[in-house]
N, C-alpha and C positions, 0 to 999 in steps of 0.2 A: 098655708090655708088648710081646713081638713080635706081629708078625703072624702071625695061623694059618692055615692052608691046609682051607678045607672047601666043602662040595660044593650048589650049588644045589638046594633040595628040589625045583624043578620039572622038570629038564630031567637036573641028576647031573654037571653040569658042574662043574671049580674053578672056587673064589671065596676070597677072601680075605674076612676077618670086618669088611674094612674097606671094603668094595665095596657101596656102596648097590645096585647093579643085578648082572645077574647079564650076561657080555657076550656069550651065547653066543645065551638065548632071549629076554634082557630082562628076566625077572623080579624084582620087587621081593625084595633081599637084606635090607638094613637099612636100621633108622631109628633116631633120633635118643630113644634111651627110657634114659638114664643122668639121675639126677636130682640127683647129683655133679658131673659133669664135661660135660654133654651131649657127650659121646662117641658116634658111631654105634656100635651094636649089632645082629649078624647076628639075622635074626628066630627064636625060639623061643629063643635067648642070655638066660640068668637074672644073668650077674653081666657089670659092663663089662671089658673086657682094657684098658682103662686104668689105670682107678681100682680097680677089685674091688667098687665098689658095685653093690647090688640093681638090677636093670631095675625105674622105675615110670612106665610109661607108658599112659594111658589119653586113649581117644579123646573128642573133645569133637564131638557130631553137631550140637547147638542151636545151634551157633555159625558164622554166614557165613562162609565164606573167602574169603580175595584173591585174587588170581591172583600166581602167582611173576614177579617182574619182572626173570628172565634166559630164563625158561623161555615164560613166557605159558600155563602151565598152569595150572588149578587149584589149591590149594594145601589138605594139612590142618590142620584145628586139634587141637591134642591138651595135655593137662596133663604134664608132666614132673616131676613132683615137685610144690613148690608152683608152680612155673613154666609159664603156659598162652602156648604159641608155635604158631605156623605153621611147617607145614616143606613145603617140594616135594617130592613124591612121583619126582619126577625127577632133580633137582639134587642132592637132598640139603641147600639152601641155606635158611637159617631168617629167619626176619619176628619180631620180639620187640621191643611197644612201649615208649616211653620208660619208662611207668611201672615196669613189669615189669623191664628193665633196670636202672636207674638199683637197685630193689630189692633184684635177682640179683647187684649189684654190691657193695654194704653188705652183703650175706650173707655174701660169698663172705670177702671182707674179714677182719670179723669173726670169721669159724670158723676164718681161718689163725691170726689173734691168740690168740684165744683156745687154738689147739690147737697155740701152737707153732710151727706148722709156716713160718710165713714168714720169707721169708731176703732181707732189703732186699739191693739194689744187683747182684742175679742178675740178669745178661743178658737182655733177652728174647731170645726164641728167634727161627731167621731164615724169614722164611715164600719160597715162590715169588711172584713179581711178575710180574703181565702186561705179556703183550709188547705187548698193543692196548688201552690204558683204554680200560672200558665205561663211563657214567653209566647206570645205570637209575633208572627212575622208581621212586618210592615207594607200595606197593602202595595205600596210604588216598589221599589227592592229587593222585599220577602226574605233580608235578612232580620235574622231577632233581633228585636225590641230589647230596651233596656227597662225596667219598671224603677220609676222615679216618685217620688213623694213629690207632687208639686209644690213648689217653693219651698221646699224644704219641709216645712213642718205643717202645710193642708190637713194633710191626714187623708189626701185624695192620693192614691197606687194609680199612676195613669202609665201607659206604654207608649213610650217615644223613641223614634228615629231622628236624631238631629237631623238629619240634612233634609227630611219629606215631610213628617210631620208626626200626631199625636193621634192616639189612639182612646178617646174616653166611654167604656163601660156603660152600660144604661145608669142615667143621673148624675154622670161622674161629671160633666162638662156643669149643669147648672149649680153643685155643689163646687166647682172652683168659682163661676162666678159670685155666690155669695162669698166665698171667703176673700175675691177679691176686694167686693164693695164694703167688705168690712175692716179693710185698712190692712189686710193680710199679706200682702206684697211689701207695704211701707214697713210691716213689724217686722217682714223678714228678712230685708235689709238692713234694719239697725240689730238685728239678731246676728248677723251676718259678720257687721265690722263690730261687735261684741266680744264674739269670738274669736275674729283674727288679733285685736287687741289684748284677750287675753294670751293667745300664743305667742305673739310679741312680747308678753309680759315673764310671760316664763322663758323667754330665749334668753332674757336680759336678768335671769334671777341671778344673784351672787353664787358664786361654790358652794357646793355644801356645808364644806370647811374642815375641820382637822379629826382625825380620827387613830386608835392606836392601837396597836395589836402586840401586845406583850413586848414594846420596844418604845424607843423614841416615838413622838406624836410626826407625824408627817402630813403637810396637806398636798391635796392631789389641785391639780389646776385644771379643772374641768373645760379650761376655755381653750390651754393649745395641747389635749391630746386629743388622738381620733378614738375610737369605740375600741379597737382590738390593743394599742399600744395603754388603754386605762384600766381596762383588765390585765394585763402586764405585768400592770406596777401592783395592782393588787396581787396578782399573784406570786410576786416578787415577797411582798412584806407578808405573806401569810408563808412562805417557804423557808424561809432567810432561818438559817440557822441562830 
C-alpha cells in the first residue's frame, strides 16, 4: 500500500505511517502491532496499510526483556497475534525465538495453501544490503550471530542463533513473511534437491578419459585414486623420460 503522510501526535511534525520515530522531537511513531503481516503500524492506526489486517497488539509486562543487540537498549515484549516477540523501542528491529519462528513459519505457509494465495517460483523481492557487515550478538548468549540469507535465496540477511533464536532488522520479519506467502519456502526446497541432484550428477559423471603427453595415451581412473596419488601419476607422465 502507499505511504501516507501524517503528523506526529507530540510535536505536529510529518511523519510517514512508516517511521518508527518521529525525526523532529523523537517521539515514538510506530510499532510493530499487524498480526498478518508484522508490518509497522503508526500508533493509534486500527488496520495495517499493508495487509488491511486488524492492529493486535498487546503488551506483555511479566516477561524479562533483552536488550536490543544493535541498539543496547532495552527491548519490549509484546504478543502480536498469537506471536509473543521483542521489538526495540528504537530500532524498530525484532528478537523472535526459534520456537515461535520455526511456528509463525508453518502458519504462514499453510494459510497461503490453503487460501490460494501462493504463487511458487515469485521472485523474492530485493532488499538494501549493508555497506559495513555488523555481527551482533544474540540477545539470550551474546555470542555472534551468524548472518543467513533466509531460505536461502529471500534476499532477507537476518542474524540467527540456532539454539535462541532470530534477529530481524526494521521490516525484515514482514519482508520474509511476504516471501513466504509467496510459495518461497516451497521454491526453495525444490531449489534445494535441484541442486543436490545436480551434485549427485557430477559425482556419477564418467572419467574424463584418455589424454597424451608425448608418449602412449594413458587413461587415469578418476574413480580409485585419491587427490594427492592423481597428481602423481600426472606427474609421473609429464617427467618420464
Amino acid at each position: 500500500m502507499p505511504v501516507e503522510t501524517l503528523n506526529c501526535p507530540m510535536c505536529g511534525a510529518p511523519a510517514t505511517n512508516e517511521s518508527p520515530r518521529c525525526e523532529h522531537c523523537g517521539a515514538r511513531l510506530a510499532t510493530v502491532a499487524c498480526p498478518s503481516c508484522f508490518g509497522l503500524m503508526f500508533e493509534g492506526s486500527k488496520f495495517c496499510t499493508h495487509c488491511g489486517a486488524r492492529a493486535e497488539r498487546v503488551a506483555v509486562d511479566n516477561e524479562v526483556s533483552a536488550t536490543c543487540p544493535r541498539c543496547g537498549v532495552g527491548m519490549e515484549t509484546a504478543k502480536v497475534g498469537e506471536t509473543t516477540l521483542q521489538e526495540c523501542p528504537k530500532c524498530a528491529g525484532l528478537w523472535v525465538d526459534a520456537a515461535s519462528l520455526d511456528r509463525l513459519c508453518a502458519e504462514r505457509e499453510r494459510q497461503a495453501a490453503v487460501l490460494g494465495i501462493s504463487q511458487p517460483g515469485t521472485a523474492p523481492g530485493s532488499g538494501v544490503l549493508e555497506e559495513r557487515v555488523r555481527y551482533v550478538p544474540c540477545p539470550v548468549c551474546k555470542c555472534l550471530m551468524n548472518r543467513v540469507n533466509f531460505a536461502g535465496y529471500s534476499n532477507v540477511i537476518v542474524d540467527v542463533c540456532k539454539k535462541h533464536g532470530t534477529w530481524f532488522d526494521r521490516d525484515e520479519l514482514r519482508r520474509v513473511i511476504e516471501f513466504i506467502r509467496a510459495g518461497g519456502l516451497d521454491a526453495a526446497r525444490r531449489q534445494e534437491v535441484e541442486e543436490l541432484q545436480s551434485q549427485k550428477q557430477g559425482l556419477k559423471a564418467p572419467p574424463v578419459g584418455t589424454w597424451s603427453m608425448d608418449g602412449p595415451i594413458r587413461e587415469l581412473d578418476f574413480e580409485h585414486h585419491s587427490g594427492i596419488s592423481l597428481i602423481a601419476d600426472a606427474l609421473k607422465l609429464i617427467l618420464r623420460d
